[in-house]
N, C-alpha and C positions, 0 to 999 in steps of 0.2 A: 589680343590673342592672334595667332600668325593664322591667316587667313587660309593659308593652302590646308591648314587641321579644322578647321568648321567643315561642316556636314559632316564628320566623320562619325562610326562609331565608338565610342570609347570603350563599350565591353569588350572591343577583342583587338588584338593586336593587329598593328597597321604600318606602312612601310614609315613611318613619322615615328614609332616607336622606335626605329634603330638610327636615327639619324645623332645620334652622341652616342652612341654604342662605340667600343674600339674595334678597329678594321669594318666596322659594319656589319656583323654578322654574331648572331647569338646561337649557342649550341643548347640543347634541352632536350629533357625526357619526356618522353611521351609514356603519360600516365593515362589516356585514353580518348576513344576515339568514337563521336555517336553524332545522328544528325538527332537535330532539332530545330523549332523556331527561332528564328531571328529575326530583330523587327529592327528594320532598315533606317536611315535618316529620315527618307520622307514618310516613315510612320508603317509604310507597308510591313507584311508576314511574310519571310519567304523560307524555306523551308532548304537547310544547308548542314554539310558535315565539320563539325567542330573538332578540333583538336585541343584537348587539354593538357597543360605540361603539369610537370613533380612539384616543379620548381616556383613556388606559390607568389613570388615578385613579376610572375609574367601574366599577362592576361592568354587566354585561349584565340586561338586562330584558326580564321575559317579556311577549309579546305576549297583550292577551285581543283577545277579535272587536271591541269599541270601539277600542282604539287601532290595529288593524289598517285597519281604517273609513278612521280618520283619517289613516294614514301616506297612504291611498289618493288620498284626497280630494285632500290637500294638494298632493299629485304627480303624481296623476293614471297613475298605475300602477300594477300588480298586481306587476310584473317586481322579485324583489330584488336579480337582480343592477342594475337599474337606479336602486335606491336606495343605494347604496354611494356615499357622499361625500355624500347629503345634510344637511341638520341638523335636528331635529326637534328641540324645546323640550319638556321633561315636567314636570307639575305634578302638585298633588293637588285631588282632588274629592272632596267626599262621597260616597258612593253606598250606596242602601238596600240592607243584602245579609243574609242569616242573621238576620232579624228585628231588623237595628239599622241605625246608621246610621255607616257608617267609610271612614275617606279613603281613597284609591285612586288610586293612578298614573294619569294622562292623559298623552296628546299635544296637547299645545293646539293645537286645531283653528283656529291664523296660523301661517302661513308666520314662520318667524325674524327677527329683523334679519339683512340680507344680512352676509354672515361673508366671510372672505376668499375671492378665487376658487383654486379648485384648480388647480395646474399638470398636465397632461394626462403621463402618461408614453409615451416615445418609443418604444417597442415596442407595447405595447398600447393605447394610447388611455384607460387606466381610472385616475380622479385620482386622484393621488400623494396621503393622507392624512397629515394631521400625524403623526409620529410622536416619542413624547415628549414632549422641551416643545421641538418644533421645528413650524416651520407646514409647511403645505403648499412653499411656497416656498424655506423653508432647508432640507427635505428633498429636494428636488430639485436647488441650489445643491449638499448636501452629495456626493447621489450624481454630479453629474456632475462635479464633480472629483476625487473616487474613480474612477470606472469613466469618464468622460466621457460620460455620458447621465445625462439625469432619467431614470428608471426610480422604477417604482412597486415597493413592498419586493417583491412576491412575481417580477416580472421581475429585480430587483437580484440577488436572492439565486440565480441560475441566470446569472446575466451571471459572478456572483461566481465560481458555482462552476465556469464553465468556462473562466476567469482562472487560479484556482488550479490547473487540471489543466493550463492553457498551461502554466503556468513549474514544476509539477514535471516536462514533458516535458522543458523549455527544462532543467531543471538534471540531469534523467536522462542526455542528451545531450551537455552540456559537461562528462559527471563525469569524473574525471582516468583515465589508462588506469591500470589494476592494476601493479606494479614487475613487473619478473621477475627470476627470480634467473641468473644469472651462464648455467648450464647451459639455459635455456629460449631465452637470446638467440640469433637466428639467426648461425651464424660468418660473421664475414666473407668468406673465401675462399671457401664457399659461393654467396655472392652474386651 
Protein backbone atom coordinates (compact mmCIF):
# COMPACT_ATOMS: atom_id res chain seq x y z
CA UNK A 1 0.00 0.00 0.00
CA UNK A 2 1.58 3.51 -0.91
CA UNK A 3 2.53 4.82 2.15
CA UNK A 4 1.55 8.61 1.83
CA UNK A 5 -2.58 6.81 1.85
CA UNK A 6 -2.13 5.18 5.41
CA UNK A 7 -3.57 7.09 8.30
CA UNK A 8 -5.94 8.27 5.99
CA UNK A 9 -9.65 8.17 6.13
CA UNK A 10 -11.25 6.17 3.68
CA UNK A 11 -14.90 7.22 4.50
CA UNK A 12 -14.61 10.53 2.86
CA UNK A 13 -12.76 11.85 0.10
CA UNK A 14 -9.05 12.84 0.18
CA UNK A 15 -6.78 14.70 -2.17
CA UNK A 16 -5.34 10.69 -3.07
CA UNK A 17 -8.83 10.31 -4.37
CA UNK A 18 -8.18 12.52 -7.50
CA UNK A 19 -4.74 11.73 -8.13
CA UNK A 20 -5.90 9.40 -11.68
CA UNK A 21 -8.70 11.49 -12.04
CA UNK A 22 -8.32 13.44 -15.79
CA UNK A 23 -7.04 17.11 -15.29
CA UNK A 24 -7.26 16.50 -11.54
CA UNK A 25 -10.44 17.84 -10.76
CA UNK A 26 -14.04 16.17 -10.30
CA UNK A 27 -17.19 18.07 -10.81
CA UNK A 28 -20.41 17.06 -8.55
CA UNK A 29 -23.59 17.59 -6.94
CA UNK A 30 -24.20 18.49 -3.92
CA UNK A 31 -27.12 16.46 -2.62
CA UNK A 32 -26.36 17.84 0.90
CA UNK A 33 -24.76 19.32 3.46
CA UNK A 34 -24.81 18.57 7.63
CA UNK A 35 -22.24 18.31 10.39
CA UNK A 36 -21.78 15.31 12.14
CA UNK A 37 -19.16 12.94 13.85
CA UNK A 38 -16.27 11.85 12.43
CA UNK A 39 -13.91 9.57 13.86
CA UNK A 40 -10.41 10.54 12.81
CA UNK A 41 -7.33 8.03 12.23
CA UNK A 42 -6.12 8.19 15.48
CA UNK A 43 -9.51 7.02 16.73
CA UNK A 44 -10.56 10.49 18.07
CA UNK A 45 -14.57 12.25 17.55
CA UNK A 46 -14.42 15.36 16.22
CA UNK A 47 -17.28 16.92 15.13
CA UNK A 48 -17.09 18.38 11.29
CA UNK A 49 -19.36 19.62 8.18
CA UNK A 50 -19.92 16.87 5.64
CA UNK A 51 -20.72 17.23 2.10
CA UNK A 52 -22.56 14.60 0.26
CA UNK A 53 -22.56 14.33 -3.50
CA UNK A 54 -25.67 12.82 -6.11
CA UNK A 55 -23.21 11.02 -7.50
CA UNK A 56 -23.13 7.65 -5.39
CA UNK A 57 -19.23 6.58 -6.93
CA UNK A 58 -17.92 9.46 -4.66
CA UNK A 59 -17.49 9.23 -1.22
CA UNK A 60 -18.46 12.58 0.94
CA UNK A 61 -16.13 15.37 1.85
CA UNK A 62 -15.27 17.03 4.78
CA UNK A 63 -15.75 20.68 4.62
CA UNK A 64 -12.62 22.97 6.32
CA UNK A 65 -13.51 26.99 6.58
CA UNK A 66 -11.72 27.38 2.97
CA UNK A 67 -13.92 25.43 0.94
CA UNK A 68 -16.85 26.50 3.08
CA UNK A 69 -15.76 30.18 1.95
CA UNK A 70 -15.88 29.11 -1.29
CA UNK A 71 -19.07 26.95 -1.62
CA UNK A 72 -20.35 30.72 -0.29
CA UNK A 73 -18.93 32.85 -2.58
CA UNK A 74 -19.81 30.77 -5.66
CA UNK A 75 -23.58 30.75 -4.48
CA UNK A 76 -23.87 33.27 -2.75
CA UNK A 77 -25.50 31.47 0.37
CA UNK A 78 -24.95 30.43 3.69
CA UNK A 79 -28.52 28.11 3.43
CA UNK A 80 -27.59 24.34 2.71
CA UNK A 81 -30.57 23.44 2.12
CA UNK A 82 -30.15 25.84 -0.75
CA UNK A 83 -27.23 24.28 -1.96
CA UNK A 84 -28.69 20.76 -2.71
CA UNK A 85 -28.50 20.20 -6.51
CA UNK A 86 -25.72 22.42 -6.93
CA UNK A 87 -22.35 21.43 -8.54
CA UNK A 88 -19.20 22.33 -7.27
CA UNK A 89 -15.84 21.20 -8.89
CA UNK A 90 -12.92 19.98 -6.34
CA UNK A 91 -9.26 20.01 -6.91
CA UNK A 92 -5.98 19.93 -5.14
CA UNK A 93 -3.75 22.57 -3.91
CA UNK A 94 -0.69 22.78 -2.01
CA UNK A 95 -1.13 24.10 1.13
CA UNK A 96 1.70 24.95 3.99
CA UNK A 97 0.36 22.83 7.04
CA UNK A 98 2.35 20.88 9.89
CA UNK A 99 5.65 22.41 8.84
CA UNK A 100 5.49 21.19 5.08
CA UNK A 101 3.88 21.52 2.25
CA UNK A 102 0.82 19.04 1.05
CA UNK A 103 -2.05 18.80 -1.25
CA UNK A 104 -5.33 19.44 -0.06
CA UNK A 105 -8.92 19.27 -1.31
CA UNK A 106 -10.25 22.70 -2.77
CA UNK A 107 -13.47 23.86 -4.45
CA UNK A 108 -12.33 25.76 -7.15
CA UNK A 109 -13.26 28.98 -6.63
CA UNK A 110 -15.45 29.00 -10.83
CA UNK A 111 -18.62 28.18 -11.04
CA UNK A 112 -18.68 24.70 -13.18
CA UNK A 113 -19.46 24.19 -16.85
CA UNK A 114 -23.27 24.51 -16.73
CA UNK A 115 -24.26 20.72 -16.29
CA UNK A 116 -27.76 19.68 -17.06
CA UNK A 117 -30.66 21.58 -15.52
CA UNK A 118 -32.63 19.85 -12.74
CA UNK A 119 -36.06 18.90 -13.32
CA UNK A 120 -38.05 20.52 -10.16
CA UNK A 121 -40.26 17.72 -8.35
CA UNK A 122 -44.01 18.12 -8.28
CA UNK A 123 -44.71 18.13 -4.75
CA UNK A 124 -41.86 19.87 -3.25
CA UNK A 125 -40.28 22.15 -5.71
CA UNK A 126 -36.61 20.57 -4.56
CA UNK A 127 -34.44 19.25 -7.87
CA UNK A 128 -34.84 15.80 -8.50
CA UNK A 129 -30.85 14.62 -8.48
CA UNK A 130 -29.36 12.23 -10.72
CA UNK A 131 -29.69 9.02 -9.20
CA UNK A 132 -27.39 6.24 -10.25
CA UNK A 133 -26.36 6.47 -13.74
CA UNK A 134 -29.57 8.08 -14.37
CA UNK A 135 -29.79 12.22 -14.96
CA UNK A 136 -31.80 14.30 -13.51
CA UNK A 137 -34.30 13.91 -16.19
CA UNK A 138 -34.57 10.08 -16.66
CA UNK A 139 -35.13 10.13 -13.08
CA UNK A 140 -37.97 12.06 -13.28
CA UNK A 141 -39.09 10.33 -16.70
CA UNK A 142 -38.57 7.06 -14.62
CA UNK A 143 -40.73 8.23 -11.54
CA UNK A 144 -43.62 9.57 -13.34
CA UNK A 145 -44.42 6.55 -15.10
CA UNK A 146 -44.10 4.59 -11.96
CA UNK A 147 -46.14 6.70 -9.58
CA UNK A 148 -47.28 9.40 -12.48
CA UNK A 149 -45.30 12.52 -10.91
CA UNK A 150 -41.67 13.52 -11.17
CA UNK A 151 -41.12 13.28 -7.49
CA UNK A 152 -37.74 13.93 -5.96
CA UNK A 153 -36.58 10.41 -4.28
CA UNK A 154 -37.45 11.47 -0.80
CA UNK A 155 -41.37 12.60 -1.89
CA UNK A 156 -41.19 9.19 -4.20
CA UNK A 157 -40.59 7.12 -1.44
CA UNK A 158 -43.77 8.37 0.67
CA UNK A 159 -45.99 8.72 -2.61
CA UNK A 160 -44.66 4.84 -2.72
CA UNK A 161 -45.49 4.05 0.45
CA UNK A 162 -48.88 5.29 0.55
CA UNK A 163 -49.46 3.21 -2.97
CA UNK A 164 -48.51 0.29 -1.19
CA UNK A 165 -50.94 0.66 1.70
CA UNK A 166 -53.75 1.61 -1.14
CA UNK A 167 -53.63 -1.72 -2.62
CA UNK A 168 -52.95 -3.79 0.42
CA UNK A 169 -56.51 -2.05 1.65
CA UNK A 170 -57.77 -2.53 -2.19
CA UNK A 171 -56.69 -6.40 -1.60
CA UNK A 172 -57.70 -6.52 2.27
CA UNK A 173 -61.16 -5.79 1.00
CA UNK A 174 -61.61 -7.80 -2.17
CA UNK A 175 -60.13 -10.94 -0.05
CA UNK A 176 -62.43 -13.85 -0.79
CA UNK A 177 -65.25 -14.52 2.17
CA UNK A 178 -64.03 -17.54 4.54
CA UNK A 179 -66.08 -21.09 3.32
CA UNK A 180 -68.56 -22.21 5.86
CA UNK A 181 -69.20 -25.37 6.64
CA UNK A 182 -72.48 -26.94 6.05
CA UNK A 183 -73.92 -26.22 9.95
CA UNK A 184 -72.77 -22.38 10.03
CA UNK A 185 -75.00 -21.79 6.67
CA UNK A 186 -78.12 -19.85 7.38
CA UNK A 187 -81.31 -22.60 6.62
CA UNK A 188 -83.24 -21.62 4.28
CA UNK A 189 -86.59 -21.88 5.71
CA UNK A 190 -85.33 -19.69 8.09
CA UNK A 191 -85.08 -17.15 5.68
Amino acid sequence: MDIMKMGKNPNYLGSWDLEDVPNGEITLTIAGIRDEAVTGAEGRKENCTVCYFAEPQYKPMILNITNKKRIIKLYKTRDSDKLRGRRVTIITEPVRAFGGVYDALRIKPVLPPAAEEFVKCENCGEPILPTGNMTSKQAAAYCKKKIGKALCLKCAKVVAEEIKAKQEAALMADAEPVETTEKEKPDEAEQ
